[in-house]
PARO-389423 format. One record per residue (C-alpha): x, y, z. Coordinates in pm, 1 decimal. Layout:
<tikes>
{tike {X,Y,Z}}
...
</tikes>
This chain:
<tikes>
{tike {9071.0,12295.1,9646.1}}
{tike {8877.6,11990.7,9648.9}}
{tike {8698.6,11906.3,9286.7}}
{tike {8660.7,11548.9,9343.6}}
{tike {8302.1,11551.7,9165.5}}
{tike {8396.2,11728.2,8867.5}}
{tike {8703.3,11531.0,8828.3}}
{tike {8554.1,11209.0,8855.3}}
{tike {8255.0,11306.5,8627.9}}
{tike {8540.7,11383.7,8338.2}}
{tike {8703.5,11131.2,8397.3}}
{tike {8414.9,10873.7,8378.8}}
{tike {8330.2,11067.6,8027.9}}
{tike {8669.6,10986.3,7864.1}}
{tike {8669.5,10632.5,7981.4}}
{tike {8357.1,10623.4,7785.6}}
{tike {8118.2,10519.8,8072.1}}
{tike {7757.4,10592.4,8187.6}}
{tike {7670.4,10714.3,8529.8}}
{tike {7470.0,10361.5,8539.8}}
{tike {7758.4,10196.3,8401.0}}
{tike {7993.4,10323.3,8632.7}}
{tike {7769.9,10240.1,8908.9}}
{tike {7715.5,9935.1,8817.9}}
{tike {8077.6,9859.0,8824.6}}
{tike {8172.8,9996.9,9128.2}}
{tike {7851.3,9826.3,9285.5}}
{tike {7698.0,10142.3,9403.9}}
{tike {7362.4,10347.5,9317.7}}
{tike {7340.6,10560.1,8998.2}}
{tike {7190.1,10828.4,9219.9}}
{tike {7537.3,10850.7,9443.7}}
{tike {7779.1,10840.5,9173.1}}
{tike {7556.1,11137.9,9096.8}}
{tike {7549.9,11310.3,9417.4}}
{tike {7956.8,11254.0,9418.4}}
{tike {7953.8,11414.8,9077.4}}
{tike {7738.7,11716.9,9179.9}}
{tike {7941.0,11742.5,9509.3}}
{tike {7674.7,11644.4,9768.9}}
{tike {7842.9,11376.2,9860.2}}
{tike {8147.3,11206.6,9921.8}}
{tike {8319.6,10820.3,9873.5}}
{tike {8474.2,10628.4,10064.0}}
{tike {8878.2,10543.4,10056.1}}
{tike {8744.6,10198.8,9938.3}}
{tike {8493.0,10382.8,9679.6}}
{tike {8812.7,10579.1,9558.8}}
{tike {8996.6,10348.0,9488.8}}
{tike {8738.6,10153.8,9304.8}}
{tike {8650.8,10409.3,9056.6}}
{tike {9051.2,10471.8,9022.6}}
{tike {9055.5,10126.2,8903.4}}
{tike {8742.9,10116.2,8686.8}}
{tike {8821.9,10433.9,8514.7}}
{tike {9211.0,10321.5,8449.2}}
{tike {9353.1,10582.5,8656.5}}
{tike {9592.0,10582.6,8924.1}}
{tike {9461.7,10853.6,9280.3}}
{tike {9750.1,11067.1,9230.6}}
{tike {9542.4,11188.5,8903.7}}
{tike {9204.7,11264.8,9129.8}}
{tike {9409.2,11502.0,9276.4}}
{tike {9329.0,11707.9,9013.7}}
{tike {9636.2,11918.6,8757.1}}
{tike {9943.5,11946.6,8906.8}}
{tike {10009.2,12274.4,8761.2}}
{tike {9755.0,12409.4,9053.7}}
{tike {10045.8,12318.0,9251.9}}
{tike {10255.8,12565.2,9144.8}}
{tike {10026.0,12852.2,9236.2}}
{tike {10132.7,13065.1,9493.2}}
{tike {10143.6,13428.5,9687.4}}
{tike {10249.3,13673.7,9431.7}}
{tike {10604.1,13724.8,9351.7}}
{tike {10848.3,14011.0,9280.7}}
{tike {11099.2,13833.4,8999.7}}
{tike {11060.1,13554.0,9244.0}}
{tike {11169.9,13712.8,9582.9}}
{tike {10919.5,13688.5,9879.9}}
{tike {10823.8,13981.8,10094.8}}
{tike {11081.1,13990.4,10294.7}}
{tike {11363.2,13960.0,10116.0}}
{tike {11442.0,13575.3,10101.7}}
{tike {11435.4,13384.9,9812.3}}
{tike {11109.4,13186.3,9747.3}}
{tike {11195.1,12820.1,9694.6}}
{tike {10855.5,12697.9,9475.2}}
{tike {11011.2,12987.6,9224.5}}
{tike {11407.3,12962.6,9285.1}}
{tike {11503.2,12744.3,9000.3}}
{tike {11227.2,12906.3,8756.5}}
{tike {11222.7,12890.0,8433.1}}
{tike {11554.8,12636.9,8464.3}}
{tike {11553.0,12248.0,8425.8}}
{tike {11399.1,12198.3,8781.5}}
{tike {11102.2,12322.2,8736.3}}
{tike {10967.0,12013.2,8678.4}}
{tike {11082.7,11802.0,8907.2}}
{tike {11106.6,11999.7,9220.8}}
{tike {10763.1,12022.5,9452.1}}
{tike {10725.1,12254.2,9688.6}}
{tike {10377.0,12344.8,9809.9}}
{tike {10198.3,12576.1,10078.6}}
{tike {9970.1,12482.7,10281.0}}
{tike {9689.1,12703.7,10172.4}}
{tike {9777.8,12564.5,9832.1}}
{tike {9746.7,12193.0,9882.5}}
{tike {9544.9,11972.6,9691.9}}
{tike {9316.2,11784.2,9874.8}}
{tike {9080.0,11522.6,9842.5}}
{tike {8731.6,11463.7,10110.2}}
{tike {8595.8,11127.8,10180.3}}
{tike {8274.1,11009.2,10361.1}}
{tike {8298.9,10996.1,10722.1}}
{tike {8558.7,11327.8,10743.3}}
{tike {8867.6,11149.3,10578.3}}
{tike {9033.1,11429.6,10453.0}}
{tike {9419.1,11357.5,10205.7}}
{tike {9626.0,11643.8,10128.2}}
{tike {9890.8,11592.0,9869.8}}
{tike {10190.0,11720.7,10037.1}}
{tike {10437.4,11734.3,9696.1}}
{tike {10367.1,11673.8,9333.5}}
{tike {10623.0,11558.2,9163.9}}
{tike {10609.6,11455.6,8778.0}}
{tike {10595.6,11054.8,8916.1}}
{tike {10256.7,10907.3,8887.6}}
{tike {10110.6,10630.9,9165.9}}
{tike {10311.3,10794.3,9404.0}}
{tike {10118.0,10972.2,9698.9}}
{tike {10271.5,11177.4,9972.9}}
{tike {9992.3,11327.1,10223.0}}
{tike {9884.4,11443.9,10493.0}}
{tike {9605.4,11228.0,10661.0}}
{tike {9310.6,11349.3,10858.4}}
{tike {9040.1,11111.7,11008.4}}
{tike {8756.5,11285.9,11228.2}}
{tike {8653.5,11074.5,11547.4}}
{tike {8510.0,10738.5,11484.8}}
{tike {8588.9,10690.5,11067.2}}
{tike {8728.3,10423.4,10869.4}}
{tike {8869.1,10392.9,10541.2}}
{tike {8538.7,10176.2,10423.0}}
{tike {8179.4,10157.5,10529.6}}
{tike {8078.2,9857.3,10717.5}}
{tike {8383.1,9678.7,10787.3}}
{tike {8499.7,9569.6,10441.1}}
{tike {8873.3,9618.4,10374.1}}
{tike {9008.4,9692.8,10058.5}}
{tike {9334.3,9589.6,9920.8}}
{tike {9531.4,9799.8,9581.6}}
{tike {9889.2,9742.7,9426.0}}
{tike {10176.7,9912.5,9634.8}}
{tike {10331.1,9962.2,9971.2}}
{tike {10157.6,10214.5,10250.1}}
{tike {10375.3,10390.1,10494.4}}
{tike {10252.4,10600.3,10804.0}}
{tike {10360.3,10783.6,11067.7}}
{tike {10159.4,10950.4,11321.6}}
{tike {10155.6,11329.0,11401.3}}
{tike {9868.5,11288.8,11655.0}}
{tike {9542.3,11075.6,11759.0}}
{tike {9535.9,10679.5,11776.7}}
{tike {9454.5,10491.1,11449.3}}
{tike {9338.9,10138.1,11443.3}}
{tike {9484.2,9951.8,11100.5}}
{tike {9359.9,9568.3,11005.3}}
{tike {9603.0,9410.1,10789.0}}
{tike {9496.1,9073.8,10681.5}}
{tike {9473.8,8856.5,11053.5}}
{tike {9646.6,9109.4,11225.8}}
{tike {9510.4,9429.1,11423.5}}
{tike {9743.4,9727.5,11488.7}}
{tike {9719.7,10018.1,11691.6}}
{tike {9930.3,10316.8,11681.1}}
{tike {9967.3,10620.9,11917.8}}
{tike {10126.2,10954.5,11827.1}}
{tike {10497.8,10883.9,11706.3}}
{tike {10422.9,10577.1,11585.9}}
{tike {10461.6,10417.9,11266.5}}
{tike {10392.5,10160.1,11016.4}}
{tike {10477.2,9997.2,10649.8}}
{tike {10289.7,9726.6,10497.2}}
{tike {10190.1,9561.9,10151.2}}
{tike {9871.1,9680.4,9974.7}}
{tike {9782.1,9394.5,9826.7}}
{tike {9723.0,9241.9,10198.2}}
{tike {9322.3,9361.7,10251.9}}
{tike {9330.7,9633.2,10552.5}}
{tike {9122.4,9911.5,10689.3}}
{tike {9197.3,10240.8,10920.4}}
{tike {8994.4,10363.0,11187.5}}
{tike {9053.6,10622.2,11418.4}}
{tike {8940.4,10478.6,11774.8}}
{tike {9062.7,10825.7,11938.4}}
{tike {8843.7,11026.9,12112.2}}
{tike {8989.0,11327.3,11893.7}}
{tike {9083.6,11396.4,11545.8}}
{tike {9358.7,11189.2,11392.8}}
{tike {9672.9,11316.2,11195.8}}
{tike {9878.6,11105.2,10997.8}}
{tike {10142.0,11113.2,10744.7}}
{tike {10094.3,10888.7,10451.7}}
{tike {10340.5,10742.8,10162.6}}
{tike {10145.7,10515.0,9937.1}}
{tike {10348.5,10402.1,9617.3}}
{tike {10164.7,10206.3,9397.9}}
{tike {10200.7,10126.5,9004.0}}
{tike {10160.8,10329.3,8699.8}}
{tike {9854.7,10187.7,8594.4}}
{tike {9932.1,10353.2,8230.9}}
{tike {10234.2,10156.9,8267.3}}
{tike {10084.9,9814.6,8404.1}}
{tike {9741.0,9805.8,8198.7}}
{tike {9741.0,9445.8,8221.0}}
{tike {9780.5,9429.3,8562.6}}
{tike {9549.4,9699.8,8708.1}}
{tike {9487.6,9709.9,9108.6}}
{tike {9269.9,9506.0,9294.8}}
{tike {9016.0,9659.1,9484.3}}
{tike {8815.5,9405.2,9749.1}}
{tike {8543.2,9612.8,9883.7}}
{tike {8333.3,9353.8,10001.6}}
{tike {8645.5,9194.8,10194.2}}
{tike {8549.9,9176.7,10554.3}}
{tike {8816.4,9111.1,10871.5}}
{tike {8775.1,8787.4,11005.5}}
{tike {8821.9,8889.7,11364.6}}
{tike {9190.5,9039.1,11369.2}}
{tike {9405.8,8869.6,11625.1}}
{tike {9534.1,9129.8,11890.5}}
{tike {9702.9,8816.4,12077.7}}
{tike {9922.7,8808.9,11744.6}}
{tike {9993.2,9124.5,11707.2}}
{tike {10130.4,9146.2,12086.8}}
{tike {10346.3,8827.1,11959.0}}
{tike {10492.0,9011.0,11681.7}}
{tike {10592.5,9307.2,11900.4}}
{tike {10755.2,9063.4,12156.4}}
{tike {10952.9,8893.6,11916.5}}
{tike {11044.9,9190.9,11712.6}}
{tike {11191.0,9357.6,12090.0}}
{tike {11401.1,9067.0,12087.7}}
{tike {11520.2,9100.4,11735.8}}
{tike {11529.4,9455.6,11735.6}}
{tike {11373.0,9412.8,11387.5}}
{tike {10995.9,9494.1,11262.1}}
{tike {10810.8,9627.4,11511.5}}
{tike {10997.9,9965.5,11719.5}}
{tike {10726.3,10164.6,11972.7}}
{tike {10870.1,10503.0,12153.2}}
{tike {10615.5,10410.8,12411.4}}
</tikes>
């Protein structure tokens, strides 16, 4: 279930923060921070990850408790209905309970973003800045509003299930057809946009830093980044050079 609002509002109260404050910060309105809060509306990826930042918190933790994760069907002294051992209760109450994830569809956390981005957490393990989802992007959205790109601490790693995404990174313009994948460092600004005519499915690794662990050194977030005309004529470079190395760049296409 998606509590985004809620969750941010307590989280802005512990940090100690003002709606205006907060606002302020992020450089957005009062009255949308407010609207987010009340669940009328919804950020961006690069509004995420800017109020992650300001409020000392890594997006694993927007996701909400991960106890909800371990909510399933009901149980029978952990046997499933017919007969077969359910895995999200086999090792319960031993030492893996912890540190084994193993979630249901209908039980995944999820997270909804302006333009129909749509994350669901696909595992919650007890390590934080560590995101494993499942990506959705309706026809025509980005990851930021007007063309800015954003950049955070970490490595992102996709792979698609279905669509065509188009993903800036720095110079450089990619774009990726079912099958497809891609790694690349946070830190270099980039967007996503699906230029499909259809939805677009994606899975997503992002590992980033504790930020509990690296206080000194929180993310940067560059909202106001823009692309300065990717080069496609590089990116069709890279690919030629990384057939003949067999190296970077691998398409199934």
């Amino acid at each position: 279930m998606d509590n985004l609002g809620s969750r941010l509002k307590d989280l802005r109260l512990k940090a100690g923060l003002t709606l205006r404050a907060l606002a302020r910060k992020a450089e957005v309105s009062p009255s949308f921070v407010s609207q987010i809060e009340n669940g009328k509306s919804q950020p961006s990826v690069a509004t995420l990850y800017a109020f992650a930042q300001l409020l000392d918190v890594s997006i694993d933790e927007l996701f909400g408790p991960r106890a909800s994760e371990a909510e399933g069907p009901a149980l029978v002294e952990g046997w499933g209905p017919n007969g077969n051992k359910n895995p999200s209760n086999a090792w319960h109450p031993s030492e893996y309970a912890n540190r084994v994830s193993v979630v249901h569809p209908s039980h995944r956390s999820s997270l909804t973003m302006a333009e129909g981005v749509v994350w669901e957490r696909l595992a919650a393990t007890p390590e934080h800045a560590v995101n494993f989802m499942k990506i959705t992007y309706a026809a025509g959205a980005t990851s930021t509003g007007g063309g800015d790109l954003v950049s955070h601490e970490g490595y992102e790693y996709g792979y698609v299930v279905k669509g065509t995404l188009e993903i800036v990174v720095g110079t450089e313009m990619f774009t990726l057809h079912e099958g497809e994948s891609i790694g690349f460092d946070s830190m270099i600004p980039h967007r996503l946009r699906n230029v499909g005519d259809g939805e677009f499915e994606g899975i997503w690794f992002v590992h980033g830093r504790d930020q509990r662990m690296t206080a000194a050194n929180p993310p940067v977030v560059k909202r106001n980044a823009r692309a300065s005309k990717p080069s496609r004529r590089v990116v069709k470079r890279t690919r030629k050079s990384a057939r003949r190395s067999g190296g970077a760049w691998a398409s199934p296409r």
